[in-house]
C-alpha positions in Angstrom: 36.7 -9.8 -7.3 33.4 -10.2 -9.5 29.9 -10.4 -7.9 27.9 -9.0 -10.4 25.2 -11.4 -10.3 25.3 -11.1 -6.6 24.7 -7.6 -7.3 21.8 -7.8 -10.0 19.9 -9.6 -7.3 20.3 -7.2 -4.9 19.2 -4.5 -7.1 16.2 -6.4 -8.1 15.4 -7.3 -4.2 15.8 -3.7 -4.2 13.2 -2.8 -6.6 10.4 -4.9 -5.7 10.7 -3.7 -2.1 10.2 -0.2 -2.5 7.0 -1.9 -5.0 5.6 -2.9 -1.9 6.2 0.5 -0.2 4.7 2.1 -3.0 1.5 -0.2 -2.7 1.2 1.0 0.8 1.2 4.1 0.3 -1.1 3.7 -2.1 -3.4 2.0 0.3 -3.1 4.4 3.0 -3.8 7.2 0.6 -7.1 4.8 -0.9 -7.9 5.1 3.2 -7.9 8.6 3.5 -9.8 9.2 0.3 -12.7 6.4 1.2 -12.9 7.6 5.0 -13.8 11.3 3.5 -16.3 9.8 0.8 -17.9 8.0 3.9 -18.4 10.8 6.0 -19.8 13.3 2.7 -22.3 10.5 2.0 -24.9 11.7 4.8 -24.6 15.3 2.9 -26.4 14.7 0.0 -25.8 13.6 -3.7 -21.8 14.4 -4.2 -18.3 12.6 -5.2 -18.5 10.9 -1.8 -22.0 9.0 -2.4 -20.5 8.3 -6.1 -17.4 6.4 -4.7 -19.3 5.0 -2.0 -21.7 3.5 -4.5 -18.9 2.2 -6.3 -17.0 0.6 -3.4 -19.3 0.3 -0.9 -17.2 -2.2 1.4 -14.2 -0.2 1.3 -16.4 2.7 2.7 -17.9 1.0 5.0 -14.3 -0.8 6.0 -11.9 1.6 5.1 -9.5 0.3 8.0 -9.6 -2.8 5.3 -6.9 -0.9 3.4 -4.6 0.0 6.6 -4.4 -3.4 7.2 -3.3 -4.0 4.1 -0.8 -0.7 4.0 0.2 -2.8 7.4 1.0 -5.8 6.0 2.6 -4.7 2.8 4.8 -2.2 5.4 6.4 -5.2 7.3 6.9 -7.4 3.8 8.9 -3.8 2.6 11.0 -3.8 5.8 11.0 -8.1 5.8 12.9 -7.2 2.3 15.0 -4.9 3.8 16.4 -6.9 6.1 16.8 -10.0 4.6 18.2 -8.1 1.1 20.8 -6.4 3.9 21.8 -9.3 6.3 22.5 -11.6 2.7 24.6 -9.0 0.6 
């Protein structure tokens, strides 16, 4: 029995899920690295005021990017689900 393209699309389901999970992590990571550049600001000149300068809303709103790491989570495990309940 054939299903090949059956099988292409799950592969390719497959692939931009873990996108998404790899965009989360990315954002939780961005979190952690803005939430340390927020609190070195009050130090003094350093990489912290530099980033902060930079992207000043994201260090003043780093939980911006959890919710984000949030919401591309539950699209990765939406995937995940649907990709397994169809094939």
């Amino acid at each position: 029995m054939y299903n090949g393209p059956a099988r292409l699309i799950s592969a390719e389901g497959a692939n931009v899920a873990n996108i998404f999970l790899l965009f989360a992590f990315l954002c939780i990571v961005a979190n952690f690295v803005f939430s340390t550049a927020n609190l070195m600001v009050a130090d003094g000149p350093n990489w912290g005021s530099k980033v902060c300068s930079a992207a000043r809303s994201f260090c003043e709103n780093p939980q911006q990017l959890l919710y984000a790491a949030v919401a591309l989570g539950c699209l990765w495990l939406l995937m995940k689900f649907v990709s397994a309940v169809r094939y």
